[in-house]
Residue frames as a rotation matrix with the C-alpha (Angstrom) as fourth column:
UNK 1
-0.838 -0.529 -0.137 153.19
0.510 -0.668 -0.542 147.57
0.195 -0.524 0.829 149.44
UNK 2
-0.699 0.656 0.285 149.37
-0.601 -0.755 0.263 148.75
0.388 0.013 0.922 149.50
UNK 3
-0.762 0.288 -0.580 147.56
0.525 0.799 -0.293 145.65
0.379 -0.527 -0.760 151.29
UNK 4
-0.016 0.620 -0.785 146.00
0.976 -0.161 -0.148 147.93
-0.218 -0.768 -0.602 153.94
UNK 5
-0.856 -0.507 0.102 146.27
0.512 -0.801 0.310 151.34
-0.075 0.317 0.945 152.11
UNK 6
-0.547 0.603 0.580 143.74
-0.424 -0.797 0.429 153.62
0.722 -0.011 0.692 153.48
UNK 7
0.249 0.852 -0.461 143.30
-0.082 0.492 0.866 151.43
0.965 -0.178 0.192 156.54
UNK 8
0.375 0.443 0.814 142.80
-0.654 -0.496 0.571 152.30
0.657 -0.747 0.104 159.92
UNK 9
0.231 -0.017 -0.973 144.58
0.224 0.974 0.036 150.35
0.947 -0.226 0.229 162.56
UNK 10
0.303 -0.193 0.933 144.89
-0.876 -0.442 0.193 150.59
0.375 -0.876 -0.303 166.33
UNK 11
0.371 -0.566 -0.736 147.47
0.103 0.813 -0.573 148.17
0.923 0.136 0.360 167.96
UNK 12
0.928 -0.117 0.354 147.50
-0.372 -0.360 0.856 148.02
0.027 -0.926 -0.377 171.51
UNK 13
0.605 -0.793 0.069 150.85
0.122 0.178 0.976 147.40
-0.787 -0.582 0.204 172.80
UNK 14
0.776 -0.508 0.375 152.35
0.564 0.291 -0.773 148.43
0.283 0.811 0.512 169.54
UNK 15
0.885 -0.434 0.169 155.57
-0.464 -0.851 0.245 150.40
0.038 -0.296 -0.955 171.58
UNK 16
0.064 -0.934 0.350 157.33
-0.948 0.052 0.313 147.51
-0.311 -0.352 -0.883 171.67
UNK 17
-0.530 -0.021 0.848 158.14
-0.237 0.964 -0.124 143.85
-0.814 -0.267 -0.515 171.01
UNK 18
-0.783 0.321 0.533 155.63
0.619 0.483 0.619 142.11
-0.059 0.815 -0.577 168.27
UNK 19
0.599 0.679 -0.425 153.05
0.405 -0.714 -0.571 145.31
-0.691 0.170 -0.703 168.58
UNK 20
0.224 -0.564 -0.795 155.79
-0.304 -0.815 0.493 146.95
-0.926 0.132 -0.354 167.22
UNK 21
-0.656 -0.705 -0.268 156.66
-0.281 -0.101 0.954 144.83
-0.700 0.702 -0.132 164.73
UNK 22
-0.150 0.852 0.502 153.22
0.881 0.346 -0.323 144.36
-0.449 0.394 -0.802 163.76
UNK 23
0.374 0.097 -0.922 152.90
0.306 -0.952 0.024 148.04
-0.875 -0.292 -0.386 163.55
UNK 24
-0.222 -0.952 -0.209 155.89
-0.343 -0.124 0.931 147.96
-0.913 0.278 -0.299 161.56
UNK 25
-0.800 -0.108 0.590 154.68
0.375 0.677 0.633 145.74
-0.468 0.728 -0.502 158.93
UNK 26
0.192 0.904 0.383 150.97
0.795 0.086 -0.601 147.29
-0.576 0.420 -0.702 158.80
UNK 27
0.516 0.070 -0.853 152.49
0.142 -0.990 0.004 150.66
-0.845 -0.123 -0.521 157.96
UNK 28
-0.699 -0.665 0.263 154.71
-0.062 0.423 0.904 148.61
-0.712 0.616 -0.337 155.39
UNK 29
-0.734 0.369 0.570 151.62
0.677 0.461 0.573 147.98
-0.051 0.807 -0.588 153.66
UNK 30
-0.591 0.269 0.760 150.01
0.627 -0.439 0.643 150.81
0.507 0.857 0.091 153.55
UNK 31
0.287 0.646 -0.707 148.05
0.927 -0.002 0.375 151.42
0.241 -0.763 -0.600 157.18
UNK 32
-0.711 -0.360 0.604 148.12
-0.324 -0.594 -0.736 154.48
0.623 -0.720 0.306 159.21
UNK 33
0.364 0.889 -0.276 146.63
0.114 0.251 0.961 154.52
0.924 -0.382 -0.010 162.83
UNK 34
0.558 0.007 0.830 147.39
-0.804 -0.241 0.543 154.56
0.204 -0.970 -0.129 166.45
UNK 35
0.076 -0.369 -0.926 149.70
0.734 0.650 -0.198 151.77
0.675 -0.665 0.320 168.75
UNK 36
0.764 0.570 0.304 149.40
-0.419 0.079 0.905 152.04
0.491 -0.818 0.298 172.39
UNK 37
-0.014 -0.445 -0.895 151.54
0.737 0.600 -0.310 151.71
0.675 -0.664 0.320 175.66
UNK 38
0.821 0.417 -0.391 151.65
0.521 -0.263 0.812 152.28
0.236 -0.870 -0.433 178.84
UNK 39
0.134 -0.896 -0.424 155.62
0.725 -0.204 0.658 153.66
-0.676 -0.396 0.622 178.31
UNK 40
0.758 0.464 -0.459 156.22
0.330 -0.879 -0.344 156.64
-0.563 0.109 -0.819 177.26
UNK 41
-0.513 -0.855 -0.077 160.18
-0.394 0.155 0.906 156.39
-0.763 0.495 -0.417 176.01
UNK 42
-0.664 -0.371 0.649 159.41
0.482 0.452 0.751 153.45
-0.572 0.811 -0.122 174.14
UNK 43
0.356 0.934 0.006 155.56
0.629 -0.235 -0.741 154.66
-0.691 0.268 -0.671 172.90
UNK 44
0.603 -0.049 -0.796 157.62
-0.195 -0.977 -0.088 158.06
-0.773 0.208 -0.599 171.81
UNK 45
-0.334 -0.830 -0.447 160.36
-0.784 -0.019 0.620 155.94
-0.523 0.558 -0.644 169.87
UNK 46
-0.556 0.354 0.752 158.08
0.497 0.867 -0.040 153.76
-0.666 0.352 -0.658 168.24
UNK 47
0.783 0.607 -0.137 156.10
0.255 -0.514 -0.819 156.59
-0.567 0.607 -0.557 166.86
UNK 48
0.329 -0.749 -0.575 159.39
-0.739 -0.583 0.337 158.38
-0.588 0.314 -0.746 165.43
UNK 49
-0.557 -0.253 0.791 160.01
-0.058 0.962 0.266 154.65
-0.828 0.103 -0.551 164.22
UNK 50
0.241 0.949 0.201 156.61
0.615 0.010 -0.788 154.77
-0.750 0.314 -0.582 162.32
UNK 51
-0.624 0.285 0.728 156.75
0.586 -0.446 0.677 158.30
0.518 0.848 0.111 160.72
UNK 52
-0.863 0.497 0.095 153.69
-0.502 -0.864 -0.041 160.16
0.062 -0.083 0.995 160.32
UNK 53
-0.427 0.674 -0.602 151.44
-0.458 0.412 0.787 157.14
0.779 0.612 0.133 159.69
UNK 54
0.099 0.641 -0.761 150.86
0.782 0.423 0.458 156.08
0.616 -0.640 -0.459 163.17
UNK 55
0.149 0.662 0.735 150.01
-0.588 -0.538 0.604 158.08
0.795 -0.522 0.309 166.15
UNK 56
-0.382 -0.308 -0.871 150.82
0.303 0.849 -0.433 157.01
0.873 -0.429 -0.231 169.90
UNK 57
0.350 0.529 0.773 148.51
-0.522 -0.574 0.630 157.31
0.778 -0.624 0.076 172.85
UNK 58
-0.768 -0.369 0.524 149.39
-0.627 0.263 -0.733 156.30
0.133 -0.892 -0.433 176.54
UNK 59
0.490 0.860 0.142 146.78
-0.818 0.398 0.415 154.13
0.300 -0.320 0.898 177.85
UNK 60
-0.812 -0.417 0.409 147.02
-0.527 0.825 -0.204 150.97
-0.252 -0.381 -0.890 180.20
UNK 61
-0.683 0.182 -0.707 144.42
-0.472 0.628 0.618 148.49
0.557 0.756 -0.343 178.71
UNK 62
-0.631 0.348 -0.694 143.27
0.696 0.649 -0.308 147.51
0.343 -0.677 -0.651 181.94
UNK 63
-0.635 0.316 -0.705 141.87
0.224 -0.798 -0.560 150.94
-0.739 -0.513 0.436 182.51
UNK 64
0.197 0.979 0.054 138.00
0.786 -0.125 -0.605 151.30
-0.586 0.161 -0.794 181.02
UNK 65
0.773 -0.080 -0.629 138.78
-0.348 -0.883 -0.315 155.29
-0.530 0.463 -0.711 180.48
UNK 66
-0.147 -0.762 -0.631 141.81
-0.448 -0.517 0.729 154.92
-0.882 0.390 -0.265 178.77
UNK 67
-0.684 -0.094 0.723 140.56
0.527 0.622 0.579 152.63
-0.504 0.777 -0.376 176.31
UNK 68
0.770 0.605 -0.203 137.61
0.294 -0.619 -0.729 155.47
-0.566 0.502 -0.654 175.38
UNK 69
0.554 -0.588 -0.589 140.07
-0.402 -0.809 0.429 157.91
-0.728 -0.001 -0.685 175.63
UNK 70
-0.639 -0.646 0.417 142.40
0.229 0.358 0.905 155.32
-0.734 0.674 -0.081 172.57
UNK 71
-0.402 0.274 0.873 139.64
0.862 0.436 0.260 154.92
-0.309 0.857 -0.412 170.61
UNK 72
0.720 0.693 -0.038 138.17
0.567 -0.619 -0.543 158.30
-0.400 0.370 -0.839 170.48
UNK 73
0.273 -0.655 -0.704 141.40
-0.378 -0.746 0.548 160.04
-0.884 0.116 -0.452 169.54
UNK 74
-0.745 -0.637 0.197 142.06
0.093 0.194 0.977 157.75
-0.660 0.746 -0.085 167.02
UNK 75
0.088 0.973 -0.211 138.49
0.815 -0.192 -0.547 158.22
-0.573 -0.124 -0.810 165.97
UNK 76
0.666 0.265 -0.697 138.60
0.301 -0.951 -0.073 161.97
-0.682 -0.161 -0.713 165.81
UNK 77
-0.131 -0.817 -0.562 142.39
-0.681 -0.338 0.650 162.05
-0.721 0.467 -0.512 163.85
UNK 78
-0.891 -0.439 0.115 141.58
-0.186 0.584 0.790 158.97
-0.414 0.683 -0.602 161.47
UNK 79
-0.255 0.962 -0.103 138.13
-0.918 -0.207 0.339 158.24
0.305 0.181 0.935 161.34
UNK 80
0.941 0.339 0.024 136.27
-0.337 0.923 0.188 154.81
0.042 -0.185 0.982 161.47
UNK 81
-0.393 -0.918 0.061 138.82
-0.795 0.372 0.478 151.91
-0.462 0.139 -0.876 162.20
UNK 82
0.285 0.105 -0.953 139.70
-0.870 0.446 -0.211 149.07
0.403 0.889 0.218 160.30
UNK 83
0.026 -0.840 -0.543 142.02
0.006 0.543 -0.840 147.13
1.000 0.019 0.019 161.97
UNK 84
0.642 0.068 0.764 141.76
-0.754 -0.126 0.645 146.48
0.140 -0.990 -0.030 165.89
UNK 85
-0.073 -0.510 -0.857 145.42
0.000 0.860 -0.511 144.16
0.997 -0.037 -0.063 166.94
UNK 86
0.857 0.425 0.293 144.53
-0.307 -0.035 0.951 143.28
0.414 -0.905 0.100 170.48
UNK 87
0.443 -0.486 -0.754 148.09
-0.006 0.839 -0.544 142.84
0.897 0.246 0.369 171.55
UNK 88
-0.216 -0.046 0.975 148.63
-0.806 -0.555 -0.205 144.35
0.550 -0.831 0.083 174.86
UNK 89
0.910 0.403 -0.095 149.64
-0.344 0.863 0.370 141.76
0.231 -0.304 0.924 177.45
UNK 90
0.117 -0.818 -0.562 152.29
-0.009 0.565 -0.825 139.46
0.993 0.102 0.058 179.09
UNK 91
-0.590 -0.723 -0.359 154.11
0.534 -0.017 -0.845 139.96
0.605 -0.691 0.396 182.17
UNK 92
0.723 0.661 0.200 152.22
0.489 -0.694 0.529 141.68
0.488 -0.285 -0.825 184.72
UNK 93
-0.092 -0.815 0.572 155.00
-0.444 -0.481 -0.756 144.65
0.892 -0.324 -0.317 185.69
UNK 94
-0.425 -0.297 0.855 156.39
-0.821 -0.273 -0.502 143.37
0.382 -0.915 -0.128 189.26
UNK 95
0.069 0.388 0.919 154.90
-0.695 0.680 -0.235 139.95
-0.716 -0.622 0.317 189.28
UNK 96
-0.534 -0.600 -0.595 156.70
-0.830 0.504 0.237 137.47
0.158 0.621 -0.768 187.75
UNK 97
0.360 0.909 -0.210 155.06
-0.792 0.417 0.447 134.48
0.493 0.005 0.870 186.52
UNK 98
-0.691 -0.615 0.380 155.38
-0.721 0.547 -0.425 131.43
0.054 -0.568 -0.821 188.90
UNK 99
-0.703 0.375 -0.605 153.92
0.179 0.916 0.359 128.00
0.688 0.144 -0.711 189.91
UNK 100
-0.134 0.974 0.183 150.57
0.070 -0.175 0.982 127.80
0.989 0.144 -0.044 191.82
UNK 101
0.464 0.130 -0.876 151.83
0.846 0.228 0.482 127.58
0.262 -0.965 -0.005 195.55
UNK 102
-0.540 -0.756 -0.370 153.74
0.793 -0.604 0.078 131.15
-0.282 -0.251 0.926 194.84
UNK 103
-0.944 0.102 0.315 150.93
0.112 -0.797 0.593 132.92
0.312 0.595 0.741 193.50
UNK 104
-0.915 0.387 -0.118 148.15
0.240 0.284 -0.928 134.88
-0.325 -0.877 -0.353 195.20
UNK 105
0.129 0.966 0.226 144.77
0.706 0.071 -0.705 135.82
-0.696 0.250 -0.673 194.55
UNK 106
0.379 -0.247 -0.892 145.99
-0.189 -0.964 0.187 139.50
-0.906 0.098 -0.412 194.05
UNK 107
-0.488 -0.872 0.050 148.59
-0.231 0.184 0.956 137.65
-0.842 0.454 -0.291 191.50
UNK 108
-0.398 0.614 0.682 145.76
0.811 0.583 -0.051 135.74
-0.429 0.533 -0.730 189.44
UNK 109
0.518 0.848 0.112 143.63
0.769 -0.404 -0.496 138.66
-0.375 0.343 -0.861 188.89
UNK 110
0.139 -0.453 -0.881 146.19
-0.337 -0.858 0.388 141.05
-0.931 0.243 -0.272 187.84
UNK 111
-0.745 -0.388 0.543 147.33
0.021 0.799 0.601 138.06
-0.667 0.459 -0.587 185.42
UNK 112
-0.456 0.713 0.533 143.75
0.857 0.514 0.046 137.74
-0.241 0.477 -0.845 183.95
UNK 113
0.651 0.553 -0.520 142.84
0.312 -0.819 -0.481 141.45
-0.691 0.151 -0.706 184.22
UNK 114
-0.250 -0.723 -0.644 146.01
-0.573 -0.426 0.700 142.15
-0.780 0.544 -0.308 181.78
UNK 115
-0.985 -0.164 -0.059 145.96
-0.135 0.502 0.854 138.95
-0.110 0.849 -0.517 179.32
UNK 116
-0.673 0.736 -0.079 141.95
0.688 0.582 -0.434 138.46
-0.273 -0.346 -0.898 179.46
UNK 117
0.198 0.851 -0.486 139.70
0.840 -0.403 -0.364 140.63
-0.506 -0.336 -0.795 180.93
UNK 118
-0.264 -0.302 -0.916 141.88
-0.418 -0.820 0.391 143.55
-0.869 0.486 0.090 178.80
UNK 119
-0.965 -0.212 0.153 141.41
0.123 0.148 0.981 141.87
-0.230 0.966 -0.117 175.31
UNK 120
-0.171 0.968 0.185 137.54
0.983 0.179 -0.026 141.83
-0.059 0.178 -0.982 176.14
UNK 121
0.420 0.495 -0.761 136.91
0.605 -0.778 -0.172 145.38
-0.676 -0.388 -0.626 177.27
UNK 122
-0.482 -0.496 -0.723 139.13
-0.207 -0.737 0.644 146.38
-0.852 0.459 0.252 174.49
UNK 123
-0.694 0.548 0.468 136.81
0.651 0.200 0.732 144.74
0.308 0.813 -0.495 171.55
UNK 124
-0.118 0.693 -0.711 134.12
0.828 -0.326 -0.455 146.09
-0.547 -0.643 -0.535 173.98
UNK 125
0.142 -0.087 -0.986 135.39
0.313 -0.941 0.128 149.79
-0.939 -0.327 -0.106 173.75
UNK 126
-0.921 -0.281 0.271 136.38
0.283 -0.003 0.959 149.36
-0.268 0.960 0.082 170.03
UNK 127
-0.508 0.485 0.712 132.97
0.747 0.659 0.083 148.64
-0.429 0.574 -0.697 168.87
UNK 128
0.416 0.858 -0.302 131.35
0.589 -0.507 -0.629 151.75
-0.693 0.084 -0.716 168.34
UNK 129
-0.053 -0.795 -0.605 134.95
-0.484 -0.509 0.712 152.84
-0.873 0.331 -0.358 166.31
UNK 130
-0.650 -0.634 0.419 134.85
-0.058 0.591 0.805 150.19
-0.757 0.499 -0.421 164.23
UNK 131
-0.465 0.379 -0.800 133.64
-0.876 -0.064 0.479 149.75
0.130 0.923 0.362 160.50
UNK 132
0.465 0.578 0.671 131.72
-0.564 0.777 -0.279 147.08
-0.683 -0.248 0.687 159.32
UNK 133
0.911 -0.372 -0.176 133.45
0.076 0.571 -0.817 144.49
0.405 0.731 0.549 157.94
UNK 134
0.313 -0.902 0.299 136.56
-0.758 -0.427 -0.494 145.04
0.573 -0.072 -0.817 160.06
UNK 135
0.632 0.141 -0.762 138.42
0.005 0.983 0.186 142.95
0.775 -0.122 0.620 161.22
UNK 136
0.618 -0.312 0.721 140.00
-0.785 -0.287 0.549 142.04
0.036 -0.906 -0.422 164.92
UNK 137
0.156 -0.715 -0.682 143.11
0.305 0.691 -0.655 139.70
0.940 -0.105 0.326 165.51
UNK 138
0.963 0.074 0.257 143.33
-0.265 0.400 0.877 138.63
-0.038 -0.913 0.405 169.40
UNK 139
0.066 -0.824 -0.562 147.30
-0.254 0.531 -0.808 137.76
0.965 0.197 -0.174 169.80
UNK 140
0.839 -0.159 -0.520 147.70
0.301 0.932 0.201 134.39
0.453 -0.325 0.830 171.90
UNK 141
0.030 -0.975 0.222 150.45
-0.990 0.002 0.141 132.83
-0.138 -0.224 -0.965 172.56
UNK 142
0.062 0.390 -0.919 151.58
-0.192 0.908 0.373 129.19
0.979 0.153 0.131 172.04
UNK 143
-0.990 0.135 0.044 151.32
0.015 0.405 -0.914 128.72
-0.141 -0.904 -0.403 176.15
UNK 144
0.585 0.808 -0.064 147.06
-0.799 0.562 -0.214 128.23
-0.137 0.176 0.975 175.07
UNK 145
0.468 0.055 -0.882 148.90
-0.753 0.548 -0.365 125.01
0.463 0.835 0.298 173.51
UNK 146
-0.035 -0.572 -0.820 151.49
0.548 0.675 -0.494 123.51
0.836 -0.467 0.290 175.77
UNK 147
0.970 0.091 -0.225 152.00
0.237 -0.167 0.957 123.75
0.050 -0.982 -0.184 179.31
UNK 148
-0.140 -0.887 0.440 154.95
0.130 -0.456 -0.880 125.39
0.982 -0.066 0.179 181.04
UNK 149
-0.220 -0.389 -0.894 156.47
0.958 -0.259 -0.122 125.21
-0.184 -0.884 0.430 185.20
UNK 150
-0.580 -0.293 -0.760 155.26
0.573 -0.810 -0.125 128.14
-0.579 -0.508 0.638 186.27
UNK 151
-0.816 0.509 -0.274 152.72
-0.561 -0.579 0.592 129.98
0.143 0.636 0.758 183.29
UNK 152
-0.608 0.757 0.237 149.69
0.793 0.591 0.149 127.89
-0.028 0.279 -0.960 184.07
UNK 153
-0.016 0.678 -0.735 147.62
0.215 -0.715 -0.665 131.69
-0.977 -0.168 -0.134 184.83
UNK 154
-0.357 -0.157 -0.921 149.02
-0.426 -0.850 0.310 132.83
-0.831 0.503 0.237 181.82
UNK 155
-0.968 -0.076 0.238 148.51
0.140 0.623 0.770 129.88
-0.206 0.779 -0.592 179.78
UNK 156
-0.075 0.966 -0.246 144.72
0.827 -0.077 -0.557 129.67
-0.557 -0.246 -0.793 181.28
UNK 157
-0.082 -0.113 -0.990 144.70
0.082 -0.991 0.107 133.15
-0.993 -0.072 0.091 179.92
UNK 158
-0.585 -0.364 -0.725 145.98
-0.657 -0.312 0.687 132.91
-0.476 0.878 -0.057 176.72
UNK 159
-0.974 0.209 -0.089 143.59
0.013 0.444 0.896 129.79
0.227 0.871 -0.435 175.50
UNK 160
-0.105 0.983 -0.154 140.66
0.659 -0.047 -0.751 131.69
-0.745 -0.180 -0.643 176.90
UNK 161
-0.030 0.011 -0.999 141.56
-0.456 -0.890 0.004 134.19
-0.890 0.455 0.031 174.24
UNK 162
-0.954 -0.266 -0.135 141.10
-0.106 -0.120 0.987 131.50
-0.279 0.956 0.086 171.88
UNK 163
-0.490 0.795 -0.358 137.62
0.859 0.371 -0.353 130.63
-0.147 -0.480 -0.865 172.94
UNK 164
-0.142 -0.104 -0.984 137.12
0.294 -0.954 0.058 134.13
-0.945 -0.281 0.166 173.36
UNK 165
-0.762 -0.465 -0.451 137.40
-0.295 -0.370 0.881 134.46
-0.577 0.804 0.144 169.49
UNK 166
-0.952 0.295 -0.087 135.52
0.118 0.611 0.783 132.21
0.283 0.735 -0.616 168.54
UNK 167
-0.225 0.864 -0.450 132.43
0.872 -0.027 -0.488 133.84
-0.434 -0.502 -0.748 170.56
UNK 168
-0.287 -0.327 -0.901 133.22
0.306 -0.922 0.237 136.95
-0.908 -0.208 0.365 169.34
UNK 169
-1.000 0.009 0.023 133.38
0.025 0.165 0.986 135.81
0.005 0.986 -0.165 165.82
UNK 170
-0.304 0.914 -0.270 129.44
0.888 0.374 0.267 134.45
0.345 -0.158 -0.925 166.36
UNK 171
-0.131 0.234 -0.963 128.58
0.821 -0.519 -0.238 137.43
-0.555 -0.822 -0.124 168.27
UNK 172
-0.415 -0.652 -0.634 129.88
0.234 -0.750 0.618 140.08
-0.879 0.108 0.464 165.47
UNK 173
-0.638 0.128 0.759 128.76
0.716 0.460 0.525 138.34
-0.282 0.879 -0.385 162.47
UNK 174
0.671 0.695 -0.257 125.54
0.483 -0.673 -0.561 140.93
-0.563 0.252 -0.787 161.92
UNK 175
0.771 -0.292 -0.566 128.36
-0.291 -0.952 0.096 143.33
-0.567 0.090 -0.819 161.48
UNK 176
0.866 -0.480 0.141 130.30
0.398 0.489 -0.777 141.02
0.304 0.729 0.614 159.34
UNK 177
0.377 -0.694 0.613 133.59
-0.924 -0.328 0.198 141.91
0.063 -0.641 -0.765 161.80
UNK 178
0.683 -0.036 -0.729 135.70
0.044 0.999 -0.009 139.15
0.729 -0.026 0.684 161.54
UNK 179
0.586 -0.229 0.778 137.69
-0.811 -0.159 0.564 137.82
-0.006 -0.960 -0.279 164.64
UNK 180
0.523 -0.477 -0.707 140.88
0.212 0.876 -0.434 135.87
0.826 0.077 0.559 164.69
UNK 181
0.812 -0.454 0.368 143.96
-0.499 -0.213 0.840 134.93
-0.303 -0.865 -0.399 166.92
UNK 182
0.262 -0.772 -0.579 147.74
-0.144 0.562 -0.814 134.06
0.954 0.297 0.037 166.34
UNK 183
0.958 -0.287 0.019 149.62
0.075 0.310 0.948 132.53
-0.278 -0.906 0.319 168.98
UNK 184
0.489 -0.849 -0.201 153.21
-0.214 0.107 -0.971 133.04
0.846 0.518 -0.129 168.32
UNK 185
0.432 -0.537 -0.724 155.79
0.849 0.514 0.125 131.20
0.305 -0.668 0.678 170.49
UNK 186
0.973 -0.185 -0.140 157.27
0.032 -0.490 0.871 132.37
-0.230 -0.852 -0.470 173.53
């Protein structure tokens, strides 16, 4: 029950779905810290879910400022972080995924600017929050692993985020920051 007691975590998408129940579990062991969505209902019943031990900012992941604007609040109310769950991602609202003759440029880059290009700019924006020695979990998916009609963006996506890790990892090391990724099925 004390795993992560007195440790710092910030969990994008934790409002809903496996943020949440990541959330759910770090706070089980002992975390306090911040989760993150772009909804405000769920964001508000996920904290109330929580307690006192997390903290819930708005922010959309894809948006530079709001990711300051995550980390400095949690910053300012917790101190240094520990814990950075990069989990923010999926669906892009209003554009279901589909097969490559239904999907347009516009479609791709939302796709990559949500599952992707967000998981970078959010280590990015982290770094100057984070302890040394902390540690960052990237969450996959198994579509990096198998193909699926219709998810090749996302897939593409998801097993640049393991790649992605494994640069990161190499990249961090000075700061002894370690850098994983789970993939949990769809």
């Amino acid at each position: 029950m004390s795993k992560l007691k007195n440790k710092v975590a910030v969990i994008t998408g934790g409002n809903s779905g496996i943020g949440f129940g990541i959330a759910e579990a770090f706070k089980n062991e002992g975390a306090s810290g911040t989760i993150t969505g772009r909804n405000e209902v769920t964001l508000n019943n996920a904290v109330a879910a929580l307690k006192s031990d997390f903290i819930g900012i708005a922010g959309d992941v894809t948006k530079s400022d709001d990711l300051e604007n995550i980390f400095k609040k949690t910053s300012d109310k917790f101190g240094k972080i520990d814990v950075l769950v990069v989990n923010a991602g999926g669906v892009v609202d209003g554009l279901p995924m589909a097969d490559i003759e239904n999907i347009t440029e516009e479609g791709y880059d939302r796709y990559m600017d949500l599952n992707l290009k967000s998981s970078y700019f959010t280590v990015k924006k982290a770094l100057p929050y984070l302890n040394d020695g902390a540690s960052i979990i990237l969450i996959g998916s198994s579509a990096a692993h198998r193909a699926a009609p219709g998810m090749a963006i996302y897939s593409a996506a998801k097993a640049a985020i393991i790649s992605l890790a494994k640069g990161l990892s190499l990249d961090l090391l000075p700061r002894k920051i370690r850098v994983n990724t789970l993939s949990p099925d769809l």
